[in-house]
N, C-alpha and C positions, 0 to 999 in steps of 0.2 A: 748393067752387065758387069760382073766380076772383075777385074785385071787378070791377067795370065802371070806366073803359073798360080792354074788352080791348086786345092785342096788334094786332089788326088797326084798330078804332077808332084808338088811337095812329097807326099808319102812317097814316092817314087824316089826323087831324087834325094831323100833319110834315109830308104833303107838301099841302094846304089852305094850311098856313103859311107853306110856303115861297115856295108860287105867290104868294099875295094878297100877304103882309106883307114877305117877305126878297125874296124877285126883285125887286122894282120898288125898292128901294135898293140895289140893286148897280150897280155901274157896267159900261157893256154889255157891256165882255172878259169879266167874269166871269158874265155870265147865262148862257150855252151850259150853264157845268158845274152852275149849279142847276137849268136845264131837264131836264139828263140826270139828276140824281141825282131829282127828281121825276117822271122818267119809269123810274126804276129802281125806284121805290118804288111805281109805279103796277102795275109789273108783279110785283113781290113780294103786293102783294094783291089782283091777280087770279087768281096762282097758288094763293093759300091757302086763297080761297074758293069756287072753281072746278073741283073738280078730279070730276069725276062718280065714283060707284060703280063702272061698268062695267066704267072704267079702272082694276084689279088693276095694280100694279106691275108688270113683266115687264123681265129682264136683257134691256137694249137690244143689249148686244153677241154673248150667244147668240140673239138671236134674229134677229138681223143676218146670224151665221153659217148658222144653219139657211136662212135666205131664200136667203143666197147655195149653201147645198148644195143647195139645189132640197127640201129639206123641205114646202116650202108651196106648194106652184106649184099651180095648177090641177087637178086632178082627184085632189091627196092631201087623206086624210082633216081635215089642219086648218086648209088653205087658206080657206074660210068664216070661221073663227074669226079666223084671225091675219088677214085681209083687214080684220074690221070692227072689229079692234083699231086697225089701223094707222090707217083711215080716222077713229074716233073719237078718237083720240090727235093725230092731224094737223088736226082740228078744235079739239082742247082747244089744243092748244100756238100757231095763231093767234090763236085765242080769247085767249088771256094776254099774247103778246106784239105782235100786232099787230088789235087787236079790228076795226078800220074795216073789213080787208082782210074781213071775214066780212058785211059791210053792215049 
């Protein structure tokens, strides 16, 4: 078993640090880039803690292809399945990288 804090605590407590203690002595050209690397960090550990069971890995670009052969279209047998992948994965991946837009 690991020690505490883990991997993700750490990322927590970098970008905690960044925001309170490092951003507000920077001078204001350079705040932009530790906004963003604290919003890079933000979305690193929502990805790592987020990611439901449901969601199996699946090769995005054969599955791309089959969509586009008409493999899944409506009334084939795995249309259902890859629909409520698509839709759970297009949930996850707001979810991690734009959380508001989900309210």
């Amino acid at each position: 078993m690991l020690e505490k804090p883990g991997a993700q605590d750490l990322l927590a407590i970098a970008r905690d640090t960044l925001l309170a203690e490092i951003l507000p002595a920077l001078p204001p050209e350079k705040a932009i880039a530790a906004r963003m690397v604290a919003a890079a960090i933000g979305i690193a550990l929502r990805e790592a803690v987020s990611m439901p069971p449901s969601l199996a890995p699946r090769p995005l670009a054969q599955l791309a292809a089959a969509i586009r052969a008409g493999h899944c279209d409506p009334g084939t047998p795995q249309h259902a399945e890859i629909a409520a992948w698509l839709r759970d994965y297009a949930r996850w991946r707001a979810a991690v990288s734009a959380p508001k837009a989900l309210g």
